[in-house]
C-alpha positions in Angstrom: -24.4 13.6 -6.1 -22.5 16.5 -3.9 -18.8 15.6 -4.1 -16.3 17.7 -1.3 -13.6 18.1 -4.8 -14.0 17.1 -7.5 -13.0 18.0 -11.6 -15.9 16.8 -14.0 -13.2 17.4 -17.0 -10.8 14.6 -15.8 -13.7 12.7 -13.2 -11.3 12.9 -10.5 -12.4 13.2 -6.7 -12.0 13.3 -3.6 -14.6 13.1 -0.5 -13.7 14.0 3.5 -15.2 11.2 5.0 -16.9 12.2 8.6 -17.8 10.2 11.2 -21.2 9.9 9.5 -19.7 7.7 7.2 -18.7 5.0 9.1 -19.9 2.6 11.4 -18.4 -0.1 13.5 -17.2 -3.8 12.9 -19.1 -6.0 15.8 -16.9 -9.0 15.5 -13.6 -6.5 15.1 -14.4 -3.2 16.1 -12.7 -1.6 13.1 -14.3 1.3 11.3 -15.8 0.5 7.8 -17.4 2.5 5.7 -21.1 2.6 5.4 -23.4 1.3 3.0 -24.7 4.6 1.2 -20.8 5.7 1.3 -19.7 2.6 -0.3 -23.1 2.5 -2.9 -21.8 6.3 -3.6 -18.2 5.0 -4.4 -19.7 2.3 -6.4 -21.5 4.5 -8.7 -19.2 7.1 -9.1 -16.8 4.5 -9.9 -19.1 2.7 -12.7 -19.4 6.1 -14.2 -15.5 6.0 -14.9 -14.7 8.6 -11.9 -11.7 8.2 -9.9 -12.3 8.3 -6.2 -9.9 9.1 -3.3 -11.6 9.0 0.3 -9.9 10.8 3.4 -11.3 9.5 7.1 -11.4 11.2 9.2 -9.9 8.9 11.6 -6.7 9.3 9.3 -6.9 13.1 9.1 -7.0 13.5 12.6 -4.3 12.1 14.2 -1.2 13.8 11.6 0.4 16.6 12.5 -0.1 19.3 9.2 2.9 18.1 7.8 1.5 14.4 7.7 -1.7 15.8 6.3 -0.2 17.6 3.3 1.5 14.1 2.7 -1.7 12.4 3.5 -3.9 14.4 0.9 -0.8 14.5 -2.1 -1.1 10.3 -1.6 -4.9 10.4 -2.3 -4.3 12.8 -5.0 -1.7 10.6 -6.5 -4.2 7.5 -6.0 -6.2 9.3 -8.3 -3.8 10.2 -11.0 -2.7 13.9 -9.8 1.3 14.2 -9.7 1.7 17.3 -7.6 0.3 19.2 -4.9 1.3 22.4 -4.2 0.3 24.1 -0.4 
């Protein structure tokens, strides 16, 4: 697997989820992600990793200072306390 960051010591990762990644919900229009993103997550996940996804949908619509808060809440989602920027 390619992961965007990730440390093999501590299997802790995060991915930058594209629009590639996602497709649409017919009945609600939501985005969800896709099956090879979610078969990814899966494995990575069986293989003890911890995983932190940003969409792009999210990313896109913060100002910088929502995205630094954004990215240190996935960060803590995956066990890291402190981001410095």
């Amino acid at each position: 697997f390619s992961l965007d960051m990730a440390d093999p010591e501590t299997k802790r990762a995060i991915e930058v989820d594209g629009p590639s990644h996602y497709l649409r919900d017919a009945s609600s229009g939501e985005r969800v992600a896709n099956g090879s993103t979610r078969f990814k997550a899966r494995l990575l996940r069986a293989y003890g990793w911890n995983l932190a996804n940003v969409a792009f949908f999210e990313w896109n619509r913060k100002t910088a200072s929502e995205r630094r808060e954004l990215l240190a809440d996935k960060l803590a989602e995956i066990g890291v306390r402190s981001l410095t920027v």
